[in-house]
N, C-alpha and C positions, 0 to 999 in steps of 0.2 A: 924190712926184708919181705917180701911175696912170698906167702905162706897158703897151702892148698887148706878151704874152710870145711868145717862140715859137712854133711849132706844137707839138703834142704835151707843152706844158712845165704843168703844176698852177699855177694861181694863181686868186684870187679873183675871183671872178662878180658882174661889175659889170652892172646896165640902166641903158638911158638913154630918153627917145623925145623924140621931137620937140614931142610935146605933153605941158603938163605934167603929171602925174595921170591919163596914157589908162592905166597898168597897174596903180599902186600909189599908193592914196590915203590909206593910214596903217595903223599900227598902231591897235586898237578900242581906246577908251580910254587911250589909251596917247603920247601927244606929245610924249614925252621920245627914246622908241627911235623913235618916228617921226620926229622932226629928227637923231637922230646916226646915222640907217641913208645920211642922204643927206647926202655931200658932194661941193660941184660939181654939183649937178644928177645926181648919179650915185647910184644905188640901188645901196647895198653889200649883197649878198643874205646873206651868214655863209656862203655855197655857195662849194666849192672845186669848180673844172670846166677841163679843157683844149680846148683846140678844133685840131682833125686841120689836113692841108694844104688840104684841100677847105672847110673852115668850117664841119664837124660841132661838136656843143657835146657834152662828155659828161661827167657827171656824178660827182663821185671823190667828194666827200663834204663835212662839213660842218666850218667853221672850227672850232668846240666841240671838235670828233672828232680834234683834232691833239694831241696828246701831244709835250710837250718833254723830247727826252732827250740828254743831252751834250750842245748842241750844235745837235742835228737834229732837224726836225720831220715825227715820223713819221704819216703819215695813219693811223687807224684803219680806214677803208676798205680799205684796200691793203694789209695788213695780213691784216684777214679774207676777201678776193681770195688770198691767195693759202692761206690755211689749206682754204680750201673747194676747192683742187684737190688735195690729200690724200681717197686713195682711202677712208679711212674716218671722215672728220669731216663732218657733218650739217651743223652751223652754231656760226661763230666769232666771238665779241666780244671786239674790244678795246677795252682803254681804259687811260689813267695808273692808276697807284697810286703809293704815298709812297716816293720811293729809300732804299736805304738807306744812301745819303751822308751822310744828315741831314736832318732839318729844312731848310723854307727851300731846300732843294736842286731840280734838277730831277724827272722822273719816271720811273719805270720804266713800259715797257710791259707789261702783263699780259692774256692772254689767254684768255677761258671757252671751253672749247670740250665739246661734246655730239657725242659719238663713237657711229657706226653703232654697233647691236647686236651682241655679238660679237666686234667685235674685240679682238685681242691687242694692238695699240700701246698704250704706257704716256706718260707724260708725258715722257720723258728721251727714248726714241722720237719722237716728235712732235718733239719741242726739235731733235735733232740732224738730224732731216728739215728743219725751217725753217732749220737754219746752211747747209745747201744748194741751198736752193730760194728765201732772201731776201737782201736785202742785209745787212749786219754791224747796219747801225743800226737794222732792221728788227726784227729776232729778239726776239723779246719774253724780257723776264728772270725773268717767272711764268707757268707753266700751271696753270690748272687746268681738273680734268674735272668737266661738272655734267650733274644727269638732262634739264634742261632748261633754257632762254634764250627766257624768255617776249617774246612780242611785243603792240604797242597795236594798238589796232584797225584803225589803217593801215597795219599790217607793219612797223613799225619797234622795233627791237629795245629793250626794257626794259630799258638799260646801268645804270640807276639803283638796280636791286633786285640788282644783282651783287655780290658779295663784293669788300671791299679786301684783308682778309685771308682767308690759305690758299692753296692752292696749290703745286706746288713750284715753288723758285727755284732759279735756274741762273745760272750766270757764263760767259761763254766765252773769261777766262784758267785757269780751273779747268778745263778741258775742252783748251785750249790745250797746259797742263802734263799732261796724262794722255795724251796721243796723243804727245806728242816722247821 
């Protein structure tokens, strides 16, 4: 059952109105994803958004954009929010790639990131700046560095033409074991 969350808490970006088809009257050609977007009268948007104490709505990203890892489901949004307050990354995407649990297993997080000109930070750098600056489940277990992270014509990042493989990969029981 759709249950209204918290304040401040991420969950799925439900509309509804009083009249039926005053916002959204279908998907164009399309009458398959136009009946399974609405259940209950409720327009399921794929939008993950939380709303403040006041009844601000704001915007974290898209259901697509969640990556399943162990366990937890990390927004890619939040994610690249926090790589882009790193004084020398430009612009960061994330997304899943295949674990190397196996097949069939969940996902790692992996992240492209395009580093100001210049700078000295390497990828292990960056890696062990995010073990401090994210949550544990957050931390992505590939970086890598690219010239660019092309965007469509309406700023949204081209996650599709990114690399699965490359990058380097990091653990942080390996990292664990070399600090104790």
């Amino acid at each position: 059952m759709d249950e209204e969350l918290p304040a401040n808490t991420p969950g799925h970006l439900l509309l509804r109105s009083d009249e039926p088809n005053a916002f959204f009257q279908g998907y164009f050609n399309d009458a398959e994803n136009t009946a399974s977007a609405f259940r209950g009268l409720w327009l399921h948007t794929g939008d993950i958004a939380k709303v403040d104490e006041e009844g601000n709505v704001y915007f974290v990203g898209r259901v697509k954009d969640v990556v399943r890892r162990r366990g937890e489901n990390v927004n890619a949004c939040e994610v690249e929010d926090k790589f882009l307050q790193h004084p020398d990354v430009v612009i960061a995407a994330a997304y899943g790639v295949p674990s190397q649990l196996g097949s069939g297993t969940e996902e790692d997080v992996k992240v492209a990131v395009q580093m100001r000109p210049g700078s000295s930070v390497d990828e292990r750098g960056l890696w062990e700046w995010a073990i401090d600056h994210m949550a544990r489940f957050q931390v992505p277990s590939v970086i890598e560095f690219v010239d660019e992270i092309k965007k469509t014509p309406t700023g949204k990042m081209e996650k599709g033409g990114l690399r699965i493989e490359g990058g380097k990969r990091f653990d942080l029981q390996t990292l664990k074991k070399q600090k104790t």
